[in-house]
C-alpha atoms as a printed R data frame, in Angstrom:
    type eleno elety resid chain resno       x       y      z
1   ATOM     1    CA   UNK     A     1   0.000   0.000  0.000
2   ATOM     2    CA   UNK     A     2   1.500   3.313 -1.033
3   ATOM     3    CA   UNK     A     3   2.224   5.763  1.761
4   ATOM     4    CA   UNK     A     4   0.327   8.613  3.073
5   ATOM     5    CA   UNK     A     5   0.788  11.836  2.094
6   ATOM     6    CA   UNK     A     6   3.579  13.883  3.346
7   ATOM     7    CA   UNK     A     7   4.746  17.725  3.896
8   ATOM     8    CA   UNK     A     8   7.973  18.812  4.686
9   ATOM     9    CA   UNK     A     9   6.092  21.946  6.157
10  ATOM    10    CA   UNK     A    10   5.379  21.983  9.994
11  ATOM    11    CA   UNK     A    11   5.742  23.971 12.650
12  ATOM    12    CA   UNK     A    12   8.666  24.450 14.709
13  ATOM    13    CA   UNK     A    13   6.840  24.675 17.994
14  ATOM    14    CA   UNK     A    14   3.893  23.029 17.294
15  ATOM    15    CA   UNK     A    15   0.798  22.889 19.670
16  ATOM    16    CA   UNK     A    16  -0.018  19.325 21.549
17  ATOM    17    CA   UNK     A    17  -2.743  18.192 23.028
18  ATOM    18    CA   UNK     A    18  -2.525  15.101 25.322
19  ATOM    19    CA   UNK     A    19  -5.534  13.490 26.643
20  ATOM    20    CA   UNK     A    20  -4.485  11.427 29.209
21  ATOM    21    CA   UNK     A    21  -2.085  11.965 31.997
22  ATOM    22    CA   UNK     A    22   1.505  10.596 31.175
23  ATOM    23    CA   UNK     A    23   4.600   9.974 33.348
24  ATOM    24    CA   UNK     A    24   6.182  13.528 34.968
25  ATOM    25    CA   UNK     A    25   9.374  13.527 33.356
26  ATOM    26    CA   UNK     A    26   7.557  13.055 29.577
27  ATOM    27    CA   UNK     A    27   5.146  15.463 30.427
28  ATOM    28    CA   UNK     A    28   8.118  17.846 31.424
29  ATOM    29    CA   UNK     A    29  10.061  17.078 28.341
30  ATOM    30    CA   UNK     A    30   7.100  17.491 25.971
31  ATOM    31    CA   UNK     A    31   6.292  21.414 27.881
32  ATOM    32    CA   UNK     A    32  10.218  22.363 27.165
33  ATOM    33    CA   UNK     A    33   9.680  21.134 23.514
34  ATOM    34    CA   UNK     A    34   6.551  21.865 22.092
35  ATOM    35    CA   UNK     A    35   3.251  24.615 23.067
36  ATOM    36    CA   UNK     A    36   1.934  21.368 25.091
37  ATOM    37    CA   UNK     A    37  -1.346  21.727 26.734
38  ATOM    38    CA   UNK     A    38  -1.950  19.067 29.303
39  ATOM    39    CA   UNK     A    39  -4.974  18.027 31.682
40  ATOM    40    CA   UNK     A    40  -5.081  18.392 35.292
41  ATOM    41    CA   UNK     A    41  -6.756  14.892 35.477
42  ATOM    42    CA   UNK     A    42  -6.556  12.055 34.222
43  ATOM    43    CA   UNK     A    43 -10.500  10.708 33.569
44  ATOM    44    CA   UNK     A    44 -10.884   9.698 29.754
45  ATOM    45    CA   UNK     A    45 -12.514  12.489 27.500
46  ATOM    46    CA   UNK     A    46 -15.989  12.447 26.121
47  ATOM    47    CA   UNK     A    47 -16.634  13.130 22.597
48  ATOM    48    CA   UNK     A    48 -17.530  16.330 22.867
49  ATOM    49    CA   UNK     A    49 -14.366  17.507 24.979
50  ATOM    50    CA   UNK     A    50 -11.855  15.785 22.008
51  ATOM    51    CA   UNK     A    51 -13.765  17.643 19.515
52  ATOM    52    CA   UNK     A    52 -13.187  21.099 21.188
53  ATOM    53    CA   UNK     A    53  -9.639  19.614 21.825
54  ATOM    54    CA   UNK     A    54  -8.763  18.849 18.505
55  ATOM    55    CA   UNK     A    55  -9.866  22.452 16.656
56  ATOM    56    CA   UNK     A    56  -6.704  24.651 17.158
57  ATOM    57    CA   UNK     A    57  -4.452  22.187 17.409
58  ATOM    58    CA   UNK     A    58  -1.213  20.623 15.066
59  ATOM    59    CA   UNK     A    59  -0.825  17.052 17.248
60  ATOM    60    CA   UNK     A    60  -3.095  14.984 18.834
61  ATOM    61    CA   UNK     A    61  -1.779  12.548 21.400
62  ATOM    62    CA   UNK     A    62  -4.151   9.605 21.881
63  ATOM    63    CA   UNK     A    63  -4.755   7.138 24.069
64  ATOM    64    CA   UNK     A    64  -6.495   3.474 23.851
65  ATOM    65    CA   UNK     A    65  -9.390   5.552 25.943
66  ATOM    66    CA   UNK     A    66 -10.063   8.003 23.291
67  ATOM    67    CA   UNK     A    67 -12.225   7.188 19.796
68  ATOM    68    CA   UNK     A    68 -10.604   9.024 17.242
69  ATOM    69    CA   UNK     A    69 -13.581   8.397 14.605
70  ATOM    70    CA   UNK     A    70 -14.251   9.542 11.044
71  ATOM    71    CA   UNK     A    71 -16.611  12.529 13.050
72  ATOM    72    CA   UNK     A    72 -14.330  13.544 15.010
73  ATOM    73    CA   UNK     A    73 -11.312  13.689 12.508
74  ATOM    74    CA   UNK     A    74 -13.599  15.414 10.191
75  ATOM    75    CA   UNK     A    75 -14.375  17.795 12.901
76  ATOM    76    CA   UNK     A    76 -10.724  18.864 14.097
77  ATOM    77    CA   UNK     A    77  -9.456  21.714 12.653
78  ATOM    78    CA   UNK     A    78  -7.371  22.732  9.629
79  ATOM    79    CA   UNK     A    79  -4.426  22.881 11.832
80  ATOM    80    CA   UNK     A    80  -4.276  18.915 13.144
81  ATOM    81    CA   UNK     A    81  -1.794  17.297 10.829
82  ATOM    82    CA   UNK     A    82  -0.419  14.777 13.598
83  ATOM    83    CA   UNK     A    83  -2.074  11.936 15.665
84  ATOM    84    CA   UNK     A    84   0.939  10.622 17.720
85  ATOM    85    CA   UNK     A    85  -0.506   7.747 19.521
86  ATOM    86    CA   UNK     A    86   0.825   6.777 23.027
87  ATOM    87    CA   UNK     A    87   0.301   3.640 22.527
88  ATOM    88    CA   UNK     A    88   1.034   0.556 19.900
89  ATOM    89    CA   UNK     A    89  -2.739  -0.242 18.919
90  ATOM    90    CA   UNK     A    90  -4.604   1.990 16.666
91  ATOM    91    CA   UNK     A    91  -7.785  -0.025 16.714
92  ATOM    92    CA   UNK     A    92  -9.422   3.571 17.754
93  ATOM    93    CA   UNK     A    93  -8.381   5.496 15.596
94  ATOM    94    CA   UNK     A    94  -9.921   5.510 11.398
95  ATOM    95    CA   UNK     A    95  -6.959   5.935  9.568
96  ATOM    96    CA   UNK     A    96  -8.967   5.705  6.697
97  ATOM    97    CA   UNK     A    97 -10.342   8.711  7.744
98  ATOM    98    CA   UNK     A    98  -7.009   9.822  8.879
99  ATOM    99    CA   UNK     A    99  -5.236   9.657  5.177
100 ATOM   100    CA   UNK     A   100  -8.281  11.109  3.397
101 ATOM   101    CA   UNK     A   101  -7.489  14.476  5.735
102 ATOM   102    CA   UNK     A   102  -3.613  13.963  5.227
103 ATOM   103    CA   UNK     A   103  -3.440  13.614  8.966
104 ATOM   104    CA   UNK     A   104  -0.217  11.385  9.905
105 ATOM   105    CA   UNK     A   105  -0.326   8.679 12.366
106 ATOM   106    CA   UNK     A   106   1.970   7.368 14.650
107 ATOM   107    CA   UNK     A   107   2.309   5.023 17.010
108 ATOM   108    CA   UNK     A   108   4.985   3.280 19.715
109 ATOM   109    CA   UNK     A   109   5.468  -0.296 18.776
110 ATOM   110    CA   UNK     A   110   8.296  -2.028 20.473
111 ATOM   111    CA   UNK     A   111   8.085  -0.043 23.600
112 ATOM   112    CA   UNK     A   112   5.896  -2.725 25.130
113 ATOM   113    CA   UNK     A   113   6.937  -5.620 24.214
114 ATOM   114    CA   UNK     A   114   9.308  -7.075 27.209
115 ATOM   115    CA   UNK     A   115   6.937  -6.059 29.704
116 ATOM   116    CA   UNK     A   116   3.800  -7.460 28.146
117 ATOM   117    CA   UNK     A   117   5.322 -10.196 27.167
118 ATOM   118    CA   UNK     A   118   6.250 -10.906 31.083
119 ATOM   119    CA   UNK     A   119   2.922 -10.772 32.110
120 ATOM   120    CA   UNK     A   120   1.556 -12.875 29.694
121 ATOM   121    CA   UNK     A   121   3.871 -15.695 30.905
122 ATOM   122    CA   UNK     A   122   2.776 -14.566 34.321
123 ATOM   123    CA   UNK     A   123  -0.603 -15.981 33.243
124 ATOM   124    CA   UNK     A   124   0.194 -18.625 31.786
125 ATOM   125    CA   UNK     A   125   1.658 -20.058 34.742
126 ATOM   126    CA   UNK     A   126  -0.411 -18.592 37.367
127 ATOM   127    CA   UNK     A   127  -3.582 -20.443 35.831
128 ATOM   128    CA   UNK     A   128  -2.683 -24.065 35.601
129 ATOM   129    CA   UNK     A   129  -0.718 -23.935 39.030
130 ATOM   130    CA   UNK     A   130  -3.483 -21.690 40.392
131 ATOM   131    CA   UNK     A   131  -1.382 -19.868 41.798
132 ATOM   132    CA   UNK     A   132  -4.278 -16.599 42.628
133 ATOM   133    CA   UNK     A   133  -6.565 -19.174 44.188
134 ATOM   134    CA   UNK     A   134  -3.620 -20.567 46.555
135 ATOM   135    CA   UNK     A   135  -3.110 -16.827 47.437
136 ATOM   136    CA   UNK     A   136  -6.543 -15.952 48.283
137 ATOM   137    CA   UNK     A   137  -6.625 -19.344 50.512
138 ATOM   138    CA   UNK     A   138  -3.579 -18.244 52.181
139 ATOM   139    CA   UNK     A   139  -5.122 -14.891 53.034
140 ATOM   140    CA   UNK     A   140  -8.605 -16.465 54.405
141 ATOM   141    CA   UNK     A   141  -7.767 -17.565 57.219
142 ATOM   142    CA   UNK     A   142  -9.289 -21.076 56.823
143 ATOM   143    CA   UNK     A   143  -6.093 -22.725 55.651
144 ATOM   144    CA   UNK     A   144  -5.710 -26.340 57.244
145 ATOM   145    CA   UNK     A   145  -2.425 -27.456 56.260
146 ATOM   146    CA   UNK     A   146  -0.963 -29.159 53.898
147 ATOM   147    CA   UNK     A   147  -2.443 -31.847 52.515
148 ATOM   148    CA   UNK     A   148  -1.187 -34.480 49.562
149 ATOM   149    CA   UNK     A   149  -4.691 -33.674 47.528
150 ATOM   150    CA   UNK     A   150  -5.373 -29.950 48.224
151 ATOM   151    CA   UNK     A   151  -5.147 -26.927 45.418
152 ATOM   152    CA   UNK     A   152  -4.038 -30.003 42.932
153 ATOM   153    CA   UNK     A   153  -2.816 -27.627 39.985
154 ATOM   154    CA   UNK     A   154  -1.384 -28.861 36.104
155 ATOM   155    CA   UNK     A   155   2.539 -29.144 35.522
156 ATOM   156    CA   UNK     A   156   3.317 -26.502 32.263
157 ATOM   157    CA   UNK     A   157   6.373 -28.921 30.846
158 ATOM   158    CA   UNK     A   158   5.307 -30.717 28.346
159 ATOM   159    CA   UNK     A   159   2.054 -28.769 27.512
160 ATOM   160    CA   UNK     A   160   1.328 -27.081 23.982
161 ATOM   161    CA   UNK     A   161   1.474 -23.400 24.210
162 ATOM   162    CA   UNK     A   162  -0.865 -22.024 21.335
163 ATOM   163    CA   UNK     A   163   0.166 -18.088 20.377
164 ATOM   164    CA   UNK     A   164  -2.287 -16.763 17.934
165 ATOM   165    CA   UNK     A   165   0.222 -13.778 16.833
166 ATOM   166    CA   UNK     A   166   3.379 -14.243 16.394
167 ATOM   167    CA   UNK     A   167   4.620 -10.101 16.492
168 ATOM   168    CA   UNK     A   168   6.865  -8.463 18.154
169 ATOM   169    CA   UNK     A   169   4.981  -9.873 21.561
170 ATOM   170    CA   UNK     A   170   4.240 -13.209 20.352
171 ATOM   171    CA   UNK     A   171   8.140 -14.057 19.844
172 ATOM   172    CA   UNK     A   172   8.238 -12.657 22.721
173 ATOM   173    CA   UNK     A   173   6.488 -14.874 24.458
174 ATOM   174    CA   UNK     A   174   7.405 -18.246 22.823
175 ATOM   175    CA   UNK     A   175  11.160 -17.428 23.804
176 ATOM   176    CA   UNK     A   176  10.046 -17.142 27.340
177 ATOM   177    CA   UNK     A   177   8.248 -20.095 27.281
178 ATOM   178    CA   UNK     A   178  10.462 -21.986 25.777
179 ATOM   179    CA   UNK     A   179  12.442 -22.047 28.723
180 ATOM   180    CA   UNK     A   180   9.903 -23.843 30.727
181 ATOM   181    CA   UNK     A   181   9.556 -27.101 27.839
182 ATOM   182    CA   UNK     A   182   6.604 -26.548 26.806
183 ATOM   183    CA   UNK     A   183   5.795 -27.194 23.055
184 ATOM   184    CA   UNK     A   184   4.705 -24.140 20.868
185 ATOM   185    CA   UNK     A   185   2.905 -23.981 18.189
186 ATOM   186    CA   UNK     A   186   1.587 -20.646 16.270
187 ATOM   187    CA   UNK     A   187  -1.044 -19.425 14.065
188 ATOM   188    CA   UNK     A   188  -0.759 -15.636 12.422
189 ATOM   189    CA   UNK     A   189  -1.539 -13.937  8.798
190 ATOM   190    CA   UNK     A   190   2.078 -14.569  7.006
191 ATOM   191    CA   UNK     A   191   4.635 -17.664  8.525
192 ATOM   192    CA   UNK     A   192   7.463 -16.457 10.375
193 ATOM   193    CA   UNK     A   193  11.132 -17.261  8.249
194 ATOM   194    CA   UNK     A   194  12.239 -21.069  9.025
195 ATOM   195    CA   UNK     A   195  15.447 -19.681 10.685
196 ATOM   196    CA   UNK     A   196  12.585 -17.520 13.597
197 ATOM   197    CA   UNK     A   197  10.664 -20.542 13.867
198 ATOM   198    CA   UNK     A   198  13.806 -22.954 14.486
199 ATOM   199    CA   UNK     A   199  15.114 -20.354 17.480
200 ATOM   200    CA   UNK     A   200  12.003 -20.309 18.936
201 ATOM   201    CA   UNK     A   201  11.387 -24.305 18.371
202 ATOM   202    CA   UNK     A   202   7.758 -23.006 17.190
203 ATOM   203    CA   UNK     A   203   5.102 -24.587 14.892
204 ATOM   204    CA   UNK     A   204   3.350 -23.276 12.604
205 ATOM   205    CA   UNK     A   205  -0.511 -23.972 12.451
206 ATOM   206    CA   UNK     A   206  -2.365 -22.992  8.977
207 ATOM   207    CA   UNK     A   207  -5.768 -21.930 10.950
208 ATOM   208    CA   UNK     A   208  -6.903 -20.857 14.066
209 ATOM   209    CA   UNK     A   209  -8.695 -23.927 14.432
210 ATOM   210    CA   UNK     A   210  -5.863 -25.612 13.927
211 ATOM   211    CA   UNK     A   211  -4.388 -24.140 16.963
212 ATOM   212    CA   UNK     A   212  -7.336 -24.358 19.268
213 ATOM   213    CA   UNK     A   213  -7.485 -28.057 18.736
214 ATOM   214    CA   UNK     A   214  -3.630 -28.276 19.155
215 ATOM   215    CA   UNK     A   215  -2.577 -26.264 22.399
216 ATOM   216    CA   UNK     A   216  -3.424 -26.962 26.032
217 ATOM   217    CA   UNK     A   217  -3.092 -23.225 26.567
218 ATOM   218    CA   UNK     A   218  -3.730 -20.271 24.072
219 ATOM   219    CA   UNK     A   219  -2.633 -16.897 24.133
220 ATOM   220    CA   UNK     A   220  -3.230 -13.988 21.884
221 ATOM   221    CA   UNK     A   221  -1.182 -11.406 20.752
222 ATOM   222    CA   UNK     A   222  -3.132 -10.531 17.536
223 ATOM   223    CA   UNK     A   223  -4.107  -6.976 16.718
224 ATOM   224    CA   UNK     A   224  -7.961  -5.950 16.756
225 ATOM   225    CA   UNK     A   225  -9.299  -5.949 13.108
226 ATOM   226    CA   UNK     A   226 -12.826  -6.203 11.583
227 ATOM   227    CA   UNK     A   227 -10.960  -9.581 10.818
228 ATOM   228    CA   UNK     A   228 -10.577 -10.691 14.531
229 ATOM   229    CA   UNK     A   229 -13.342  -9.279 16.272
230 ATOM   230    CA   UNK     A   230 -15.012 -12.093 17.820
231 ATOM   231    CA   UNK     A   231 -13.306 -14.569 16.290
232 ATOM   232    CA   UNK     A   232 -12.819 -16.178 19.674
233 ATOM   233    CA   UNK     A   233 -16.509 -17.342 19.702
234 ATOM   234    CA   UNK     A   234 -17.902 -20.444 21.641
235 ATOM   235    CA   UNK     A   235 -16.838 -23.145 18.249
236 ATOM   236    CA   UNK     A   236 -13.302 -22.056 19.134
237 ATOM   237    CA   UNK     A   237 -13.416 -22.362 22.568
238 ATOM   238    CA   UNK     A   238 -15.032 -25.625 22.484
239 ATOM   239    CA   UNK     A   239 -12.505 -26.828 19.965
240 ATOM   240    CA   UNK     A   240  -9.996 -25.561 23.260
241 ATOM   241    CA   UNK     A   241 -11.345 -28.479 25.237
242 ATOM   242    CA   UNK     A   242 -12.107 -28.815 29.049
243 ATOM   243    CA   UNK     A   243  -8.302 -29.272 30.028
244 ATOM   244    CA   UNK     A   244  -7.681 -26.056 27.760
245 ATOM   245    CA   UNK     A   245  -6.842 -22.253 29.228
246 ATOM   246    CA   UNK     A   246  -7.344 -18.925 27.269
247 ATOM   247    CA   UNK     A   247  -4.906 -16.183 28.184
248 ATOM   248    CA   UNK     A   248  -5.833 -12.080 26.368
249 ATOM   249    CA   UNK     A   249  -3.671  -9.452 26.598
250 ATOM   250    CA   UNK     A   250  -4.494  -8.248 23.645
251 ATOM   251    CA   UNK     A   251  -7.806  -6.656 23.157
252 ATOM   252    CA   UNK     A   252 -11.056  -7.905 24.674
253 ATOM   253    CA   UNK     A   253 -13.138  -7.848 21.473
254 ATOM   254    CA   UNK     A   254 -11.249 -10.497 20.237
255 ATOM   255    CA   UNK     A   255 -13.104 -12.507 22.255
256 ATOM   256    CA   UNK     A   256 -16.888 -13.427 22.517
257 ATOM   257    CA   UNK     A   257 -17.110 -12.684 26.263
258 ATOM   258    CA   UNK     A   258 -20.059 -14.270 26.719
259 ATOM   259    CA   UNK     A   259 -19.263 -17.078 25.141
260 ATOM   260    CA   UNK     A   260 -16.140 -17.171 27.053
261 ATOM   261    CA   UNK     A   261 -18.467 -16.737 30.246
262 ATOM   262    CA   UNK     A   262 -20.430 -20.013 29.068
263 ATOM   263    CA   UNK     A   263 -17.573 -21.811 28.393
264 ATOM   264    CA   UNK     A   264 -16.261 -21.205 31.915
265 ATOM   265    CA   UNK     A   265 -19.600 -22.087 33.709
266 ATOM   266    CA   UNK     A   266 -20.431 -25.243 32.034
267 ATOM   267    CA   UNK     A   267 -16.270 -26.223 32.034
268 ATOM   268    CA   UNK     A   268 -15.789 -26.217 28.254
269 ATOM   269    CA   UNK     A   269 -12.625 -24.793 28.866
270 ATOM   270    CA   UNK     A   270 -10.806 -25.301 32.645
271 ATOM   271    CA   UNK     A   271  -9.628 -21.606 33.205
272 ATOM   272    CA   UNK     A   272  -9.240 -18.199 31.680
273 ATOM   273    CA   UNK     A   273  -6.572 -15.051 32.204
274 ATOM   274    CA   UNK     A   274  -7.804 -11.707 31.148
275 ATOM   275    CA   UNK     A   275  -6.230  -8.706 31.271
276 ATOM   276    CA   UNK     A   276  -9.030  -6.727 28.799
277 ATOM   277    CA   UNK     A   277 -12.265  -7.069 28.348
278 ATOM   278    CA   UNK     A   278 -14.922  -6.346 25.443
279 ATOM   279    CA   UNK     A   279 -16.812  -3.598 27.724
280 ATOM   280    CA   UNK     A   280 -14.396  -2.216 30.220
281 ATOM   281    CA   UNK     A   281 -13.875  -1.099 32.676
282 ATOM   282    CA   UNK     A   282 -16.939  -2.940 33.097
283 ATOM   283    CA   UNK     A   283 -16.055  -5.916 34.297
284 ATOM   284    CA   UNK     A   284 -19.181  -8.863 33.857
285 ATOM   285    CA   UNK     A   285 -19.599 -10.201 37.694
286 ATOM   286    CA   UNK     A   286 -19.994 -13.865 36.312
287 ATOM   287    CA   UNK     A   287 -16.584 -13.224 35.561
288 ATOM   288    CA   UNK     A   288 -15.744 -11.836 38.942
289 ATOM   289    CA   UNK     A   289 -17.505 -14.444 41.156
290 ATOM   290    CA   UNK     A   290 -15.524 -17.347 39.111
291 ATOM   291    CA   UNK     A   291 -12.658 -19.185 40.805
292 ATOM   292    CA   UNK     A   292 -11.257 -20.532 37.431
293 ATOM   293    CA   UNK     A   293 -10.662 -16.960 36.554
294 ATOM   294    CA   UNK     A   294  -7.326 -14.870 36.825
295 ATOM   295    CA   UNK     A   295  -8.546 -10.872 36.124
296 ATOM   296    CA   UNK     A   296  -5.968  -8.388 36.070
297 ATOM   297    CA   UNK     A   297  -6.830  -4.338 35.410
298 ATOM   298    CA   UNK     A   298  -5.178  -3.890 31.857
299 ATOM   299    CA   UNK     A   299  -1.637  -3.963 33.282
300 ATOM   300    CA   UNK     A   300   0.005  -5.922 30.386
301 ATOM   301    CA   UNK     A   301   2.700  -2.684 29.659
302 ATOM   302    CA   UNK     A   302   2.261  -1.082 33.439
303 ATOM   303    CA   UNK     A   303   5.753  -0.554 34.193
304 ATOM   304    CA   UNK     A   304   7.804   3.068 34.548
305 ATOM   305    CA   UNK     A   305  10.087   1.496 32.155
306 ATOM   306    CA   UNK     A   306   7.227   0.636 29.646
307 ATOM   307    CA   UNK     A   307   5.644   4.299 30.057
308 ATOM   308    CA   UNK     A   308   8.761   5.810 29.493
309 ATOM   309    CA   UNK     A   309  10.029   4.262 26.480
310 ATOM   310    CA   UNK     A   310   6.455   4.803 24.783
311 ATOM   311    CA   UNK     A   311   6.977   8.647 25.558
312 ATOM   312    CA   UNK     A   312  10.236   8.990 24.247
313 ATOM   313    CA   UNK     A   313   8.913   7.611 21.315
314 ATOM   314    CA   UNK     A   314   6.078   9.944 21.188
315 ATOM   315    CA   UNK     A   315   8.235  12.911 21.531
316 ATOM   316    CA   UNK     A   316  10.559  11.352 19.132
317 ATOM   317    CA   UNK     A   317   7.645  10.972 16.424
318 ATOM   318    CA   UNK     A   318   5.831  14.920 17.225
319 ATOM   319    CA   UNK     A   319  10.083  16.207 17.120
320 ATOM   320    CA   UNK     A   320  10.644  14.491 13.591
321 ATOM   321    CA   UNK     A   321   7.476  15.258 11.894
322 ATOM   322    CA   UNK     A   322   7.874  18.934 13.524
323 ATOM   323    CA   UNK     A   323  11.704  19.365 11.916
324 ATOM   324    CA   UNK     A   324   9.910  18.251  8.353
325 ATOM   325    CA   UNK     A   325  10.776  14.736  8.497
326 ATOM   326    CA   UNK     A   326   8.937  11.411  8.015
327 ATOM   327    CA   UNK     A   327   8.244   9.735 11.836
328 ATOM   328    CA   UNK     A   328  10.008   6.945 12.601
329 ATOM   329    CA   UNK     A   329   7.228   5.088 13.156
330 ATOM   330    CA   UNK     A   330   4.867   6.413 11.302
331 ATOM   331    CA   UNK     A   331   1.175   3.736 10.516
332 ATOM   332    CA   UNK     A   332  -0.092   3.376  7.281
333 ATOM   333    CA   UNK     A   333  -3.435   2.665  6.665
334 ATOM   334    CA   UNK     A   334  -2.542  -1.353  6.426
335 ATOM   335    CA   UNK     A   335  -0.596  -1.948  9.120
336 ATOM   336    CA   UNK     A   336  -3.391  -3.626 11.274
């Protein structure tokens, strides 16, 4: 796909708008850089408030929390040329609506990576061991003793790891857990080279059926498209199996969640790890009251180290489209 447009003419100070709250030492840098306007809080914006945001304004800086629509692009005013996303996901913004205004996008993908990457190997040995259940028992206060039958959990050696994605956080993932002998075995849009697959000791499947019906537990590092919304759905899950775990860090409309709620009731699957969800921050209190259940707040990239390294990219992106240069990491319309 041929690139979006691009204009060596930009201002040298331009003016930024940042929705969320970010880290004190990017927000700092950004204010000595650019005319940065920040927000005293940090509660996600309503439509309304992004559309007044966005109409005297050269960059937008995005969060996940924030729908950057075809309305509201078409809205903003002459002056927005730059969306520089803190974040790697642009499921919420239209960059179809994005190129027809000549607006750039950017995003910060690598930045996250190592630390999302540790918690979804987090999850997928907290689940089989149950290790959050053992925790709360410890805490209750009702704890007998040991005993040669209690909080029975599932070795991971010797278990088939299923990664539907194999990006940046995928690899990621299978090199951690190859470590623990597990078998992998992967399902994404284009094969990885022989030479990836052979340092990773991973498999490629053809199908995401093919991996549901292959791993003991899945994880899913795949990007939120009109292609995989939903595609999780109770067929898959059942083709998962009762001895089978799902682990999402990725996006929670990947997922049917009530199918995934089903499945957990009537023990089509034996346990789940979710870090998103399709309506949060609503969280469904089926989910909540369930034992087999590990629920984490959207932490996947919640470390300083993670935080900063997105801003620095973000700065890095606003600073190299503001000098009249192409950003380093600049979306086109096809990259999801």
């Amino acid at each position: 796909m041929s690139e979006a447009p691009f204009s060596s003419a930009r201002p040298s100070r331009p003016r930024v708008f940042v929705t969320r709250r970010l880290p004190e030492a990017v927000e700092r840098r950004m204010g000595e850089l650019f005319d940065v306007v920040l927000r005293a809080d940090d509660a996600p914006l309503d439509a309304a408030a992004l559309a007044e945001a966005v109409r005297d304004i050269d960059v937008l800086v995005p969060t996940i929390t924030d729908r950057i629509d075809a309305d509201l692009i078409a809205a903003a005013g002459p002056r927005l040329t730059l969306i520089a996303n803190f974040g790697n996901g642009v499921d919420h913004i239209d960059l179809k609506a994005a190129r027809a205004r000549r607006i750039v996008v950017t995003n910060t993908p690598g930045a996250l990576t190592e630390d999302t990457a540790d918690l979804a190997m987090s999850l997928i040995l907290a689940l089989p061991r149950r290790i959050v259940e053992g925790e709360r028992v410890a805490r209750s206060g009702t704890w007998a003793g040991w005993s040669p039958t209690a909080m029975l959990g599932h070795r991971i050696g010797g278990r088939t790891l299923g990664i539907l994605g194999m990006g940046r956080i995928g690899r990621a993932v299978a090199a951690r857990a190859k470590g623990f002998g597990v078998e992998i075995v992967y399902h994404n849009r284009r094969r990885l080279p022989e030479a990836i697959e052979a340092e990773l000791g991973a498999t490629y499947l053809p199908s995401a059926d093919a991996l549901m019906e292959a791993a003991d537990i899945v994880s899913i590092h795949c990007p939120l498209t009109a292609q995989t919304h939903g595609m999780i759905d109770a067929r898959r899950l059942g083709l998962l199996g009762a001895d089978g775990y799902l682990v999402n860090i990725a996006r929670g409309e990947i997922v049917d969640g009530e199918a995934v709620i089903r499945a957990l009731e009537d023990k089509v699957i034996a346990g789940a790890g979710l870090d998103v969800f399709d309506h949060a921050p609503v969280i469904d209190p089926r989910l909540i009251a369930m034992e087999n259940v590990l629920l984490l707040p959207h932490i996947a990239s919640a470390t300083h180290e993670a935080r900063a390294a997105q801003g620095a990219k973000v700065i890095a992106n606003i600073k190299t489209w503001a000098d009249g240069h192409r950003p380093p990491d600049q979306v086109l319309e096809g990259w999801v």
